[in-house]
DSSP file (Angstrom, degrees, kcal/mol; ACC not computed):
  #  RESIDUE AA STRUCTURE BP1 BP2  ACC     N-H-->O    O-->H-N    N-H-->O    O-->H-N    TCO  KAPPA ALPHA  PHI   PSI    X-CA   Y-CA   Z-CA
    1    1 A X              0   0    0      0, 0.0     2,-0.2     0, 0.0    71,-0.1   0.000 360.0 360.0 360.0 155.6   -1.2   24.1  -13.3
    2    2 A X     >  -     0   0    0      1,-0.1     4,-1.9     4,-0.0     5,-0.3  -0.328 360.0-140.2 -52.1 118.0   -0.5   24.7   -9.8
    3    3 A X  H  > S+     0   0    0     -2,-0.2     4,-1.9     1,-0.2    -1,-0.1   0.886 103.6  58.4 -75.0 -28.4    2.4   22.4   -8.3
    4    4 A X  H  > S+     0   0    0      2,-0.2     4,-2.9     1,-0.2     3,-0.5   0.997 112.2  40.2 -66.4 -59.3    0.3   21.9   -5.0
    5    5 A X  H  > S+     0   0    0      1,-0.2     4,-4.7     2,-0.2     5,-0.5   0.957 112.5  51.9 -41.2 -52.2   -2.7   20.3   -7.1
    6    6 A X  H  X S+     0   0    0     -4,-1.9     4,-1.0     3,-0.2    -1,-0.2   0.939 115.6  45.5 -57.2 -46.0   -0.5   18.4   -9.3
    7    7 A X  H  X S+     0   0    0     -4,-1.9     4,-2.0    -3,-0.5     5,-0.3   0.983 119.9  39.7 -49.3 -68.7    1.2   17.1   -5.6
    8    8 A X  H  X S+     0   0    0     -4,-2.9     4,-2.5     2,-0.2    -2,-0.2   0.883 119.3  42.5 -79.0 -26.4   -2.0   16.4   -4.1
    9    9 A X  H  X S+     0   0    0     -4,-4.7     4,-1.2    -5,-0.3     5,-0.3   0.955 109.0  54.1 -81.3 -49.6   -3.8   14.9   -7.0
   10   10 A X  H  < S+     0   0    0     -4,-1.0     4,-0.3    -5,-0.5    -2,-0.2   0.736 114.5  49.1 -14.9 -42.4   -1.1   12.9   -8.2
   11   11 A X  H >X S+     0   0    0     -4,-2.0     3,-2.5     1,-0.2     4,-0.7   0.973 114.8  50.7 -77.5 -72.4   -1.3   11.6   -4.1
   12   12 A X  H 3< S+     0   0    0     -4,-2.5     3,-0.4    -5,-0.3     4,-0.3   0.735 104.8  42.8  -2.9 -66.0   -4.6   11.2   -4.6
   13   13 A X  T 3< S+     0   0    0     -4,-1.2     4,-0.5     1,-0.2    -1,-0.3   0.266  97.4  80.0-104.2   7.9   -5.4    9.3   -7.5
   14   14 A X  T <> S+     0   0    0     -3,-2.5     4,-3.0    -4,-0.3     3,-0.3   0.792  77.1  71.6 -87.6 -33.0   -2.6    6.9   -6.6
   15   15 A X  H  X S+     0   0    0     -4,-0.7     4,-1.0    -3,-0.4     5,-0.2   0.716 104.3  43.0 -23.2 -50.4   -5.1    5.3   -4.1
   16   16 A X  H  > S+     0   0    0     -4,-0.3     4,-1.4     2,-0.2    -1,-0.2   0.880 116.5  43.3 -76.2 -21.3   -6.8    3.9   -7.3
   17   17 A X  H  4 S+     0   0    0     -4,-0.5     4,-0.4    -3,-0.3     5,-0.3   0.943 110.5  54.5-101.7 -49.1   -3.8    3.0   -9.0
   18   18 A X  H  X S+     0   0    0     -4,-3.0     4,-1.1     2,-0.2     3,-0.5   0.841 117.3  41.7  -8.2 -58.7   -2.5    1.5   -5.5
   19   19 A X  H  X S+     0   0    0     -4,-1.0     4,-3.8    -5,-0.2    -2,-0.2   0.993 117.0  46.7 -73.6 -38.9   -6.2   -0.8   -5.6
   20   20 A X  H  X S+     0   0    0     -4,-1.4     4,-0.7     2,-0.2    -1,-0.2   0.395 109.8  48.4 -74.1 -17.2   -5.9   -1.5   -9.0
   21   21 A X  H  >>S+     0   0    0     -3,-0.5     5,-2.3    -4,-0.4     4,-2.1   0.765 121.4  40.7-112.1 -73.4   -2.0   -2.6   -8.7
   22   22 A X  I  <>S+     0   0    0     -4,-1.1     5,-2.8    -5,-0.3    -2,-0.2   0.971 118.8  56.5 -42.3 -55.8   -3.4   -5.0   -5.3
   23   23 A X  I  <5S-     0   0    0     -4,-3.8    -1,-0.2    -5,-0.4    -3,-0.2   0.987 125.5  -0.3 -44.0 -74.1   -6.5   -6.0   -7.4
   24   24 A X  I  <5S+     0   0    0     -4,-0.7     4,-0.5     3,-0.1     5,-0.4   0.817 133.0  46.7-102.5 -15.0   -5.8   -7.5  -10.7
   25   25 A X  I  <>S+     0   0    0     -4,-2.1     5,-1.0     3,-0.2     6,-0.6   0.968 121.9  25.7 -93.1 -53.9   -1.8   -7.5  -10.8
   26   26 A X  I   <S+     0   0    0     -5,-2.3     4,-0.4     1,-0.3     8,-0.3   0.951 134.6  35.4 -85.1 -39.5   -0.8   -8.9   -7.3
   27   27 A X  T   <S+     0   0    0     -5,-2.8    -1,-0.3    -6,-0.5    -2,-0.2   0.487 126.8  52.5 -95.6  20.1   -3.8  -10.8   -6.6
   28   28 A X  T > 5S-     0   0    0     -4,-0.5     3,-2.4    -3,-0.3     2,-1.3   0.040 124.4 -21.1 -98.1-130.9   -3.8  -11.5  -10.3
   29   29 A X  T 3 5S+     0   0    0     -5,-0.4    -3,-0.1     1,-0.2    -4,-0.1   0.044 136.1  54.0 -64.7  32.5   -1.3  -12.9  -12.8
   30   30 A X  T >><S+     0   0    0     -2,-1.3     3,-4.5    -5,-1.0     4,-0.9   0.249  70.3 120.9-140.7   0.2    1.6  -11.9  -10.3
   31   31 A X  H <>  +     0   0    0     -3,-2.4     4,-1.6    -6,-0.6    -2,-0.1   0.479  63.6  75.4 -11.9 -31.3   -0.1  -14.0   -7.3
   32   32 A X  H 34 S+     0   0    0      2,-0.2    -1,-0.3     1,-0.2     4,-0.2   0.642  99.9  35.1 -77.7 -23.1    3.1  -15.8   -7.4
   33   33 A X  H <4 S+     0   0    0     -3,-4.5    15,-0.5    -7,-0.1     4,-0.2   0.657 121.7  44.6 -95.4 -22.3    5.1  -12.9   -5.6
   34   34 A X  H >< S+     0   0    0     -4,-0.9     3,-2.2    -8,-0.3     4,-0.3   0.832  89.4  78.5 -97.1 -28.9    2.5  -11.7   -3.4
   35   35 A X  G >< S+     0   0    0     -4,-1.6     3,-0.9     1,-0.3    -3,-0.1   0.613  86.3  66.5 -69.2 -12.4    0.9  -15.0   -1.8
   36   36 A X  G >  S+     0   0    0     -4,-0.2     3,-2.2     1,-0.2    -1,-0.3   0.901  93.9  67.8 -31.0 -56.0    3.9  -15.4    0.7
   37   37 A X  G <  S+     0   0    0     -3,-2.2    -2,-0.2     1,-0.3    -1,-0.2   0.714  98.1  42.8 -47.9 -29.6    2.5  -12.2    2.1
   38   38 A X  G <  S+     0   0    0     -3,-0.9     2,-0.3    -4,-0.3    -1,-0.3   0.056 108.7  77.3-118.3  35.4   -0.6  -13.5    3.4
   39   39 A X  S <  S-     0   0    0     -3,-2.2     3,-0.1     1,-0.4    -3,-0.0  -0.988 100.7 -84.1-115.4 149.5    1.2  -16.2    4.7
   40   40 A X        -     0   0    0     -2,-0.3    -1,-0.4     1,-0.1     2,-0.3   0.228  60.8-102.1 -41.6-161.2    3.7  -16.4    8.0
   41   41 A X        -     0   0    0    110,-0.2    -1,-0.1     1,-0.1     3,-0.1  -0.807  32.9-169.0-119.6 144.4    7.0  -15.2    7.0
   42   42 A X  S    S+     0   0    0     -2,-0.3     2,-0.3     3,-0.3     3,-0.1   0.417  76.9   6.7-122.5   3.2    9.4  -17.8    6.4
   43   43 A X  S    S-     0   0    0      1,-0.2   110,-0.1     2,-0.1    -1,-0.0  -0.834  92.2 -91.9-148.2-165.4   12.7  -15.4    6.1
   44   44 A X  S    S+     0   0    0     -2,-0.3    -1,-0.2   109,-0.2    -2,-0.1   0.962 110.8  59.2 -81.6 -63.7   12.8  -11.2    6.8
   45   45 A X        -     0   0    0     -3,-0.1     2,-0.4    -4,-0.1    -3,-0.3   0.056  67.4-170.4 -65.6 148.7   12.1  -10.8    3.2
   46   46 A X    >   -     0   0    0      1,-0.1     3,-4.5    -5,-0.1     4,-0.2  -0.993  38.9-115.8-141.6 153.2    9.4  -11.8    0.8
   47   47 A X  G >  S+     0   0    0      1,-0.4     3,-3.4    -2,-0.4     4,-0.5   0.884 112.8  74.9 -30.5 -64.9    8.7  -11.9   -2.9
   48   48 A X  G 3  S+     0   0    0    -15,-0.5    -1,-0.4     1,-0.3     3,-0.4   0.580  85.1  64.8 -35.9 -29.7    6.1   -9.5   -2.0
   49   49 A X  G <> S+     0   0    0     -3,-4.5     4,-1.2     1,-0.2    -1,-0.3   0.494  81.7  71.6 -68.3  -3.5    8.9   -6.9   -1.6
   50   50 A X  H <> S+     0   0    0     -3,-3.4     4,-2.0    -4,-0.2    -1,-0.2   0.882  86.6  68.2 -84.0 -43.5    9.9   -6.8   -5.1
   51   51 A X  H  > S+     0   0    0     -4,-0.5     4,-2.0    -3,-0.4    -1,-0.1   0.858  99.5  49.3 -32.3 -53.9    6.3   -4.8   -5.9
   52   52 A X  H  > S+     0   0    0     -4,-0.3     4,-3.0     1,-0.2    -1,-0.2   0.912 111.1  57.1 -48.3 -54.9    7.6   -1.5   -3.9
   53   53 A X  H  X S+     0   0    0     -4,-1.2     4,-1.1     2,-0.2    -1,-0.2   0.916 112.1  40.0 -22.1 -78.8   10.8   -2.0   -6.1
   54   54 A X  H >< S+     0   0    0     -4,-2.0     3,-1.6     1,-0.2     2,-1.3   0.751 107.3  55.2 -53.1-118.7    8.9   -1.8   -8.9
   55   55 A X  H 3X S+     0   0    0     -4,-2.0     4,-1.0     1,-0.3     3,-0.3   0.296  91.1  73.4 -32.7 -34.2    6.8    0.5   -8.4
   56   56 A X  H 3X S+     0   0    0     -4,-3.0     4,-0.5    -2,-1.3     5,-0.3   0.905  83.9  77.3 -24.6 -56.9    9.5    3.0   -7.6
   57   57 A X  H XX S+     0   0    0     -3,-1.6     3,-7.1    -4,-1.1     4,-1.8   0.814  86.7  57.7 -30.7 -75.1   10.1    3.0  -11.4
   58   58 A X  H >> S+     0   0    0     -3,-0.3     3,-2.9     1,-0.3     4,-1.8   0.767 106.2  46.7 -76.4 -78.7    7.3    5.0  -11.9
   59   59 A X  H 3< S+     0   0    0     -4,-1.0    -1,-0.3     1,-0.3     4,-0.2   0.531 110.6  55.8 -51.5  -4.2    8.7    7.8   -9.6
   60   60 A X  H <X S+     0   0    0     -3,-7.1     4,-2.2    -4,-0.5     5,-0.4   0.696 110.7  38.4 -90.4 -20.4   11.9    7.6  -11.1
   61   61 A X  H <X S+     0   0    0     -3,-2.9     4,-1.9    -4,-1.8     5,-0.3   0.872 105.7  65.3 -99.4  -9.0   10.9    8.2  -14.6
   62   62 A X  H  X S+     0   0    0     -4,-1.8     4,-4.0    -5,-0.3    -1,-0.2   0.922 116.1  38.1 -44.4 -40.5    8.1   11.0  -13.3
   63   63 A X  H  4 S+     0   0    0      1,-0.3     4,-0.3    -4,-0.2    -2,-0.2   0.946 118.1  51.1 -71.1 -26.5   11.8   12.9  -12.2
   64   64 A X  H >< S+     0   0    0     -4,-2.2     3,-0.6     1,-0.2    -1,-0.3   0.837 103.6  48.6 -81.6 -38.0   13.2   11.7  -15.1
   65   65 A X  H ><>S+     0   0    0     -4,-1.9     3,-1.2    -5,-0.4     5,-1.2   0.748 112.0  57.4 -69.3 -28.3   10.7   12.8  -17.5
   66   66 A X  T 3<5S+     0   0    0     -4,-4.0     3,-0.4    -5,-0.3     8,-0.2   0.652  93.1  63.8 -96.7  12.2   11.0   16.5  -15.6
   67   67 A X  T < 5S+     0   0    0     -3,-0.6    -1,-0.2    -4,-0.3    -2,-0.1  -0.062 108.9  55.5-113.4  22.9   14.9   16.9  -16.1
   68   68 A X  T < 5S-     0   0    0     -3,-1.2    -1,-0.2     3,-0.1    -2,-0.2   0.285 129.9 -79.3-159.5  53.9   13.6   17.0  -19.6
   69   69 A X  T   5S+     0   0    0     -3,-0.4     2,-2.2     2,-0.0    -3,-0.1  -0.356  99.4 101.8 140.7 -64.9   11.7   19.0  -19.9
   70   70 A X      < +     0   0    0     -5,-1.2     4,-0.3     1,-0.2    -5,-0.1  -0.476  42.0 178.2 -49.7  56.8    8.2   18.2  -18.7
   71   71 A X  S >  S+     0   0    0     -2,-2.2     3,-2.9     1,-0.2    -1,-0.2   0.773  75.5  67.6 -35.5 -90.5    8.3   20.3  -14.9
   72   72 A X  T >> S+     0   0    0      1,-0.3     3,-1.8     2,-0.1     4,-0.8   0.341  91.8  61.2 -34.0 -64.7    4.8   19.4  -14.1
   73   73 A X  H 3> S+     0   0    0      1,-0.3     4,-1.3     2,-0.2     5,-0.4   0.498  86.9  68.2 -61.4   7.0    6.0   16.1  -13.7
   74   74 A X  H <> S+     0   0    0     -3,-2.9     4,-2.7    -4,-0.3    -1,-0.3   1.000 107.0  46.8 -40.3 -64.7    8.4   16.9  -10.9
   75   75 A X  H <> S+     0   0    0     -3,-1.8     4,-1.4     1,-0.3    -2,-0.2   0.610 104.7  50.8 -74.7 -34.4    5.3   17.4   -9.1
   76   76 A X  H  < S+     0   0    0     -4,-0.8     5,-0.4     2,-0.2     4,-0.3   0.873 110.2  63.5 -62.1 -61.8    3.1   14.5   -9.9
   77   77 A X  H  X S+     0   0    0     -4,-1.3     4,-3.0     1,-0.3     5,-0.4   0.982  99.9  43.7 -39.1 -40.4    6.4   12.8   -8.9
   78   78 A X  H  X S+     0   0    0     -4,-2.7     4,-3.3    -5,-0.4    -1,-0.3   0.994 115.4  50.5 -73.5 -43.1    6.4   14.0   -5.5
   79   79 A X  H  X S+     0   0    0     -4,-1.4     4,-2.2     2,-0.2     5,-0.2   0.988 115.6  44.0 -24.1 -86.0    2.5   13.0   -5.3
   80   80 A X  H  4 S+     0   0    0     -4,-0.3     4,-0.4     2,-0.2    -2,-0.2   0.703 122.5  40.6  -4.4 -76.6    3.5    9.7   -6.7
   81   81 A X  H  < S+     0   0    0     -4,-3.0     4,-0.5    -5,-0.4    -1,-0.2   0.760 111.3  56.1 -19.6 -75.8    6.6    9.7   -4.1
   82   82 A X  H >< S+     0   0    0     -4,-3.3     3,-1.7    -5,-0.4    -1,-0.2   0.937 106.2  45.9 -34.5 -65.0    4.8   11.0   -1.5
   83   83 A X  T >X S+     0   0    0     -4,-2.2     4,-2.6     1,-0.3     3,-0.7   0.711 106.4  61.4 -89.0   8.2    2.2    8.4   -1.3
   84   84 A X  H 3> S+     0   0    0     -4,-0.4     4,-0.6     1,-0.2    -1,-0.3   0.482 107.2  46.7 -79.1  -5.0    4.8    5.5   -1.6
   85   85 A X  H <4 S+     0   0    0     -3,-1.7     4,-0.3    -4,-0.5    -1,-0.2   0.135 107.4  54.0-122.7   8.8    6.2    6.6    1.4
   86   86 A X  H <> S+     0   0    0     -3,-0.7     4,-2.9     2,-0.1     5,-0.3   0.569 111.8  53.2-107.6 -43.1    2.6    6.9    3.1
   87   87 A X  H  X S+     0   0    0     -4,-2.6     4,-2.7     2,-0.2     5,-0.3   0.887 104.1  49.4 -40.7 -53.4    2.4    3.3    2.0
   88   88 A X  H >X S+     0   0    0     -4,-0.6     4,-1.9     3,-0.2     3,-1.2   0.912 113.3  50.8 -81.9 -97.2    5.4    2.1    3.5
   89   89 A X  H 3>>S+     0   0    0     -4,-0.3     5,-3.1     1,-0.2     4,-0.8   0.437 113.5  36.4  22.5 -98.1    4.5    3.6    6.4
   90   90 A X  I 3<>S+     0   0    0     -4,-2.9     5,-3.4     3,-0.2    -1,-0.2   0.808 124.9  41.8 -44.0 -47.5    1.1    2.4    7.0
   91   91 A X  I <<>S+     0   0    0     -4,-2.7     5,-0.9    -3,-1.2    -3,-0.2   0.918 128.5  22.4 -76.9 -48.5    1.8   -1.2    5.5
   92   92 A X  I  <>S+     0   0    0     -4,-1.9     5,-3.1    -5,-0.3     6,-1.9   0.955 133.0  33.1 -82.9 -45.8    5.4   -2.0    7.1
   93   93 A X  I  <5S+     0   0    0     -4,-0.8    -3,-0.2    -5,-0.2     6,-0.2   0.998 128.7  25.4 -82.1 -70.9    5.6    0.2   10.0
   94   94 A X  I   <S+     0   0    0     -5,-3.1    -3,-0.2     1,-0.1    -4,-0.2   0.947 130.9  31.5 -69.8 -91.3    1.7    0.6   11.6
   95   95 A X  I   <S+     0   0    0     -5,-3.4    -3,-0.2     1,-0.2    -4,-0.1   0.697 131.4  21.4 -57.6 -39.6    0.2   -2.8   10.3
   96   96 A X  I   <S-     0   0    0     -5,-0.9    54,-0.3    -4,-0.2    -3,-0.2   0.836  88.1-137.4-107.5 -37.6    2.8   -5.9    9.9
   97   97 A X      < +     0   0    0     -5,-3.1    -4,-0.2    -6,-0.2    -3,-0.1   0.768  55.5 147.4  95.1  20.9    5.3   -3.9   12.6
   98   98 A X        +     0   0    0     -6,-1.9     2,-0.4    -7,-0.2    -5,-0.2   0.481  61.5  47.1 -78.9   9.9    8.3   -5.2    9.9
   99   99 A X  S    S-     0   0    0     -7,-0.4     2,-1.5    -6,-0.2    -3,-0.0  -0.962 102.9-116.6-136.0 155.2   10.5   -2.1   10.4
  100  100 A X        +     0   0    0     -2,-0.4     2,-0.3     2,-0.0    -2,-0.1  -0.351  62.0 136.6-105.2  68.0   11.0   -1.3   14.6
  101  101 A X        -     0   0    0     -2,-1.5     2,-0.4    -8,-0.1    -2,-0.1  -0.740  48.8-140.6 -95.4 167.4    9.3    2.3   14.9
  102  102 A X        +     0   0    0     -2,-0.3     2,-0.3     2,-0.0    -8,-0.1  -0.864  30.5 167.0 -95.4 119.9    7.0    2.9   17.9
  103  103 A X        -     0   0    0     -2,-0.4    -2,-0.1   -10,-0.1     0, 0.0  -0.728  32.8-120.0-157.3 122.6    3.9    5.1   16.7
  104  104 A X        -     0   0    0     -2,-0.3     2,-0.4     1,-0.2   -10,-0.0   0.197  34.1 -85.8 -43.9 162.2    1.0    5.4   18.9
  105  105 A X        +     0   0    0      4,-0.1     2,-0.4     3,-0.0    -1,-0.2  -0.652  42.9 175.9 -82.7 114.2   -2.7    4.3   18.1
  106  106 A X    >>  -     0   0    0     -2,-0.4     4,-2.0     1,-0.1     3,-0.7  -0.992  39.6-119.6-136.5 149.8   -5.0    6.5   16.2
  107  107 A X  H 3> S+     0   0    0     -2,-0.4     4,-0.9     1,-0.3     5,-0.2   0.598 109.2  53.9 -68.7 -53.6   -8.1    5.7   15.3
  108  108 A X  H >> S+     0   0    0      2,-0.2     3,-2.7     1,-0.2     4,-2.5   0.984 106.4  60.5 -54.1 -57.1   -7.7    6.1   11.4
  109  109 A X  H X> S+     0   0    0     -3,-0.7     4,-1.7     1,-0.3     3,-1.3   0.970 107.8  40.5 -42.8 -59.9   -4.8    3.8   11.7
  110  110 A X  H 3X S+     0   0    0     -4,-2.0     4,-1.3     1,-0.2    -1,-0.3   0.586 103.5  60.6 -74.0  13.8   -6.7    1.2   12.9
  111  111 A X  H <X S+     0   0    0     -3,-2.7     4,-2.3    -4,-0.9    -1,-0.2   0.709 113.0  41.9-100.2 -43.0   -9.5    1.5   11.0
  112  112 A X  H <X S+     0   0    0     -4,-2.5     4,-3.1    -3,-1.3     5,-0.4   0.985 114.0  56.7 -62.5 -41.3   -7.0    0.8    7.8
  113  113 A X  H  < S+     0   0    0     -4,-1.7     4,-0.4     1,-0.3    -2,-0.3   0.761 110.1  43.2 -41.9 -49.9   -5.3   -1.9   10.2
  114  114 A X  H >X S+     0   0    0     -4,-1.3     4,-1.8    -5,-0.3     3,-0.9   0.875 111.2  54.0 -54.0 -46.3   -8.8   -3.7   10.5
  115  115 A X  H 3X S+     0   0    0     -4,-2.3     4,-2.3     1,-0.3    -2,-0.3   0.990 111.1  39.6 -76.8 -51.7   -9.5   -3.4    7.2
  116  116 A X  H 3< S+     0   0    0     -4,-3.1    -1,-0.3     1,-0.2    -2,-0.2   0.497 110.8  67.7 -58.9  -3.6   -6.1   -5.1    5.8
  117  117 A X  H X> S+     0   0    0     -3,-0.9     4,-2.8    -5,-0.4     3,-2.2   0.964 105.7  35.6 -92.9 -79.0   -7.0   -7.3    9.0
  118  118 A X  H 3X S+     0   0    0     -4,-1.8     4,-3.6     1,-0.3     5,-0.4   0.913 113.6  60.2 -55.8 -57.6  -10.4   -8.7    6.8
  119  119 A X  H 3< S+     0   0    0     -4,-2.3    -1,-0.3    -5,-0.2     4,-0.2   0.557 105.2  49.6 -79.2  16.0   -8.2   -8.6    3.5
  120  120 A X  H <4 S+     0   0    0     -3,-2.2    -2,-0.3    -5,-0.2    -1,-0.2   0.831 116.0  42.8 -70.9 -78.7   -5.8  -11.2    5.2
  121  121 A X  H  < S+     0   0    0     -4,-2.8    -2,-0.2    24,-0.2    -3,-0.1   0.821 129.3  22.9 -11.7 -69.4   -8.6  -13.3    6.1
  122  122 A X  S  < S-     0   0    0     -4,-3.6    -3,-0.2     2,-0.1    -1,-0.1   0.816  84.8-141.6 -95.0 -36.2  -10.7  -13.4    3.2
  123  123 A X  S    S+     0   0    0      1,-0.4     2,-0.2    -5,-0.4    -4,-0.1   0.874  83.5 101.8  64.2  45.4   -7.4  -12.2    0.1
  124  124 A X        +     0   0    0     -6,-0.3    -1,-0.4     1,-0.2    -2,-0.1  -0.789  69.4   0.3-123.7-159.1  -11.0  -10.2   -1.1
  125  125 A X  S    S+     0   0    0     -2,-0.2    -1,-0.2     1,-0.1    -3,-0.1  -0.222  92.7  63.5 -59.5 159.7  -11.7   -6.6   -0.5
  126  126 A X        +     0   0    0      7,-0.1    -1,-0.1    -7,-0.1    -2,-0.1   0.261  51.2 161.9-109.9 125.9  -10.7   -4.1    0.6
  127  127 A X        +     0   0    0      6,-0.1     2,-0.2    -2,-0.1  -104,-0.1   0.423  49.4  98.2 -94.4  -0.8   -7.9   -4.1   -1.8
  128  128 A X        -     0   0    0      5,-0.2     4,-0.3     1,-0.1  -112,-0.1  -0.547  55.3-161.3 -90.7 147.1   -7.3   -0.2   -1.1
  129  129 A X  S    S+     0   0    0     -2,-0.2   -13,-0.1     2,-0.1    -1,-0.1   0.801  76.1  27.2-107.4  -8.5   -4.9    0.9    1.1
  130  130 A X  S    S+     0   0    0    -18,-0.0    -1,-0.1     1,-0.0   -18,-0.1   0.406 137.5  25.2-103.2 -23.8   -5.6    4.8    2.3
  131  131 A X  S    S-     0   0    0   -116,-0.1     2,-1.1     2,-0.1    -2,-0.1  -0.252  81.2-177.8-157.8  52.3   -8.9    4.6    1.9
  132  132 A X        -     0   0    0     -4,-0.3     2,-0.3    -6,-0.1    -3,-0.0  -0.478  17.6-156.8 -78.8  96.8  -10.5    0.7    2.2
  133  133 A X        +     0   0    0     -2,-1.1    -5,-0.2     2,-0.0    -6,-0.1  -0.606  20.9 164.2 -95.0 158.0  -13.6    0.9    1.6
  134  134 A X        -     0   0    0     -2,-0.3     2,-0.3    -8,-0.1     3,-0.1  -0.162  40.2 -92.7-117.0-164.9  -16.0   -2.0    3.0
  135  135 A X    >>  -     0   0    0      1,-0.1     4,-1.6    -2,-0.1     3,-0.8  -0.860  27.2-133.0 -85.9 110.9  -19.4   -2.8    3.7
  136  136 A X  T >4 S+     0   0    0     -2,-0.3     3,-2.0     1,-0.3     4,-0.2   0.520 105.3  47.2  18.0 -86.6  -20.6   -2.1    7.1
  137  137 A X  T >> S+     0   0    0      1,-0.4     4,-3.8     2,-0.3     3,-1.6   0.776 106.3  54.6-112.4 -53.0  -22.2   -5.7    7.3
  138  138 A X  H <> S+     0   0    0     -3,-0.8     4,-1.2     1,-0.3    -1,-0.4   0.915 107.5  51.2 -75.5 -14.9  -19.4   -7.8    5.9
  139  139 A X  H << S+     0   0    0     -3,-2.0    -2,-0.3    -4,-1.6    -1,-0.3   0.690 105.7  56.1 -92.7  13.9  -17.0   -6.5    8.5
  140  140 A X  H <4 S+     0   0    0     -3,-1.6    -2,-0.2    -5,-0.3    -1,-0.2   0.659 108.7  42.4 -92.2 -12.6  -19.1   -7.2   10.8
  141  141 A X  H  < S+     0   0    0     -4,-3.8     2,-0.2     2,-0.0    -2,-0.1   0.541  87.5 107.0 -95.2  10.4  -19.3  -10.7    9.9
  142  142 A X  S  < S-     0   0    0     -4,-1.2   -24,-0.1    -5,-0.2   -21,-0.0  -0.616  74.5-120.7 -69.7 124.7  -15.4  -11.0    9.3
  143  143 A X        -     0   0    0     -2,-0.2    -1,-0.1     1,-0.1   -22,-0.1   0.194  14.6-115.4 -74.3-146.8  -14.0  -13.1   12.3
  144  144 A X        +     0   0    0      2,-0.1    -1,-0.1   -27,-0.0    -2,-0.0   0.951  66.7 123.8 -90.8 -70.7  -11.5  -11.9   14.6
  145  145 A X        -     0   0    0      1,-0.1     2,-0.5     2,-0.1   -24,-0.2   0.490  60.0-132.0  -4.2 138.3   -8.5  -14.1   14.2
  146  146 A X        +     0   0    0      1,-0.1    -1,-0.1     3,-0.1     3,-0.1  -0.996  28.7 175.5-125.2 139.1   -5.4  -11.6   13.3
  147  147 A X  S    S+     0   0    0     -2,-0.5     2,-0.5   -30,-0.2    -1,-0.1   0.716  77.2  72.5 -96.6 -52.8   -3.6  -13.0   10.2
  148  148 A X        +     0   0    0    -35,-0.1     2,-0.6    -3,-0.1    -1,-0.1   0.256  61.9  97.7 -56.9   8.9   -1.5   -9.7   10.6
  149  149 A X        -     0   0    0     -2,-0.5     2,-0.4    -3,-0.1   -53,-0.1  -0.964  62.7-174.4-111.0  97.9    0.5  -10.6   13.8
  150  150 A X        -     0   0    0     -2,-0.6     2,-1.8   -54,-0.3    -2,-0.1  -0.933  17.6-160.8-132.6  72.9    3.9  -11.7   11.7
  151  151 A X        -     0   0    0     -2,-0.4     2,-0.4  -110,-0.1  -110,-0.2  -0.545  15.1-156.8 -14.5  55.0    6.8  -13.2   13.6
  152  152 A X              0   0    0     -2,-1.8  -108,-0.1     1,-0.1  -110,-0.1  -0.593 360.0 360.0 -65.7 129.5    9.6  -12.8   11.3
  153  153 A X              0   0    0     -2,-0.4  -109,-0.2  -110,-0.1    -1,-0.1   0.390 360.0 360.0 -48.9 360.0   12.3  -15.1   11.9
C-alpha cells in the first residue's frame, strides 16, 4: 500500500481511537488519573499526564514491529506519531496554554477550544479531539463559564 495513505489513514482513524481512549477508558475505569484534569491544577503535573505516556507505547511498538520486518508499519507509525503530536499541540499548547508558545487565533482552533470548553463543563461529549462533534442546540445551551483558564502553580 502506499506509505502516504498508510500515514494519513493511520492519522485519521486515530481520531476514533483518541474518542474511544477519552470515552470509556479515561472517563471510565481509569477516571482516577484523569479527574484532576477537569479540576484546577494543584501542582505543574497531573495524573492525567501519565495517558500521553502510555499511549506513546503504541508508537513505539508500530517502529518496533517495522525493524522487523513489517515496513508498512513504519508508516502507520508516523500517522499514529503524527497525530500524538497534533494532540499535544492542540490540548497543551492552544487550549490549557500548559507549555509557553504564542500561536495566534484561528477559527478551527477555537472551535476545538469551545468544544473541550463544553466537555469541561458538562465531563460529557464531545469526547473527540480533532474533530468534536456536537449538536448545534446543546452548545448553544452550554454556559459560558471557562473551566479551561488553568493557573498552574
Amino acid at each position: 500500500m502506499n506509505p502516504v495513505w498508510l500515514v494519513l489513514g493511520s492519522f485519521l482513524l486515530m481520531e476514533g481511537v483518541s474518542y474511544a481512549g477519552h470515552r470509556w477508558v479515561m472517563h471510565g475505569f481509569a477516571m482516577s488519573w484523569h479527574r484532576g484534569h477537569h479540576l484546577p491544577p494543584v501542582s505543574r503535573f497531573e495524573r492525567n499526564d501519565l495517558f500521553p505516556i502510555g499511549f506513546s507505547g503504541v508508537g513505539v511498538l508500530l517502529f518496533a514491529l517495522a525493524s522487523g520486518g513489517w515496513t508498512a508499519m513504519w508508516w502507520v507509525g508516523l500517522g499514529v506519531t503524527a497525530y500524538g503530536a497534533a494532540y499535544l499541540f492542540v490540548h497543551e499548547v492552544y487550549i490549557h496554554h500548559r507549555l509557553p508558545l504564542r500561536v495566534r487565533k484561528l477559527a478551527y482552533l477555537e472551535w476545538l477550544r469551545d468544544s473541550h470548553r463544553i466537555h469541561h463543563q458538562t465531563s460529557a461529549e464531545p469526547y473527540g479531539m480533532l474533530l468534536p462533534l456536537l449538536r448545534s442546540r446543546r452548545r448553544d445551551r452550554t454556559p459560558t463559564r471557562d473551566p479551561l483558564e488553568r493557573s498552574v502553580p
